[in-house]
C-alpha positions as CSV (number, residue, x, y, z in Angstrom):
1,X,80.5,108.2,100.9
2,X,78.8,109.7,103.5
3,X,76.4,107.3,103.7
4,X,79.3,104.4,104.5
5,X,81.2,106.7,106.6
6,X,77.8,107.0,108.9
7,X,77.7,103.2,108.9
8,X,80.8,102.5,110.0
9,X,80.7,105.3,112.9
10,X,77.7,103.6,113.6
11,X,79.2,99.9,113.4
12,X,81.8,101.2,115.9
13,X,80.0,102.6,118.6
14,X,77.8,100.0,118.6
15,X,81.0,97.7,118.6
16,X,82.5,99.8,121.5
17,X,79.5,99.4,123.9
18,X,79.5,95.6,123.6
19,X,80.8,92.9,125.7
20,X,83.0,91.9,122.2
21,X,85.5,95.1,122.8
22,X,88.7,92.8,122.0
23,X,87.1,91.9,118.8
24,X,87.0,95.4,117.9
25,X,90.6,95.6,119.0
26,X,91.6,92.8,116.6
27,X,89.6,94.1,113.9
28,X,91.2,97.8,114.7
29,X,94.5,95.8,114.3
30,X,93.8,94.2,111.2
31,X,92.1,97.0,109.0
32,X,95.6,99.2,110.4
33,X,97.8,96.6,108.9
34,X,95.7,96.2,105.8
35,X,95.9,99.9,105.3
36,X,99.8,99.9,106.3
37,X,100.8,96.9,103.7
38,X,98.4,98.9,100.9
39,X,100.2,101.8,101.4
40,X,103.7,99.8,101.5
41,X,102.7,98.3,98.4
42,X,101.2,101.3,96.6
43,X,104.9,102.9,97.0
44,X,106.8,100.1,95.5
45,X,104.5,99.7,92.9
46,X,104.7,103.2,92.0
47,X,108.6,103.7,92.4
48,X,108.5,100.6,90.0
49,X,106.2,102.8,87.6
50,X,108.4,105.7,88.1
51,X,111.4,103.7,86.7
52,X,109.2,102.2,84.0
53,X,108.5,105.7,82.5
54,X,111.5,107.0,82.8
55,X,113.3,104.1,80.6
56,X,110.5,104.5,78.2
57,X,111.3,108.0,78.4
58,X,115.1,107.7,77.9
59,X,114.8,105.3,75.0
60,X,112.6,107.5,73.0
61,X,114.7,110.4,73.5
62,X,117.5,108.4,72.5
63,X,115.6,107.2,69.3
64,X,114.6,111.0,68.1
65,X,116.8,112.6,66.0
66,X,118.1,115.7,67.2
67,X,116.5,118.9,65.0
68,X,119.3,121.2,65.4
């Protein structure tokens, strides 16, 4: 992890101090939207999970007898 973390710092600065700065401004934007729409996507999948487990939940209850 650290060893891709230095390579990127690295990838950066190097990226900062060339003519090509709106490239890294375009490539800034991009990777922020990736990482936006993941995270978008990672909460609707899990809300989606959420109400997955609690029907599977519900049901089973409802199938169990009661024990008193």
């Amino acid at each position: 992890m650290k060893r891709m973390t230095r390579k990127l710092v690295s990838f950066l600065k190097n990226a900062a101090t060339s003519e090509d700065g709106s490239d890294l401004v375009e490539y800034a934007l991009l990777i922020s939207f990736v990482a936006f729409e993941a995270t978008v996507g990672m909460l609707a999948l899990g809300h989606g999970l959420n109400q997955a487990y609690s029907s599977v939940t519900a049901t089973l209850a409802a199938s169990v007898p009661s024990s008193s």
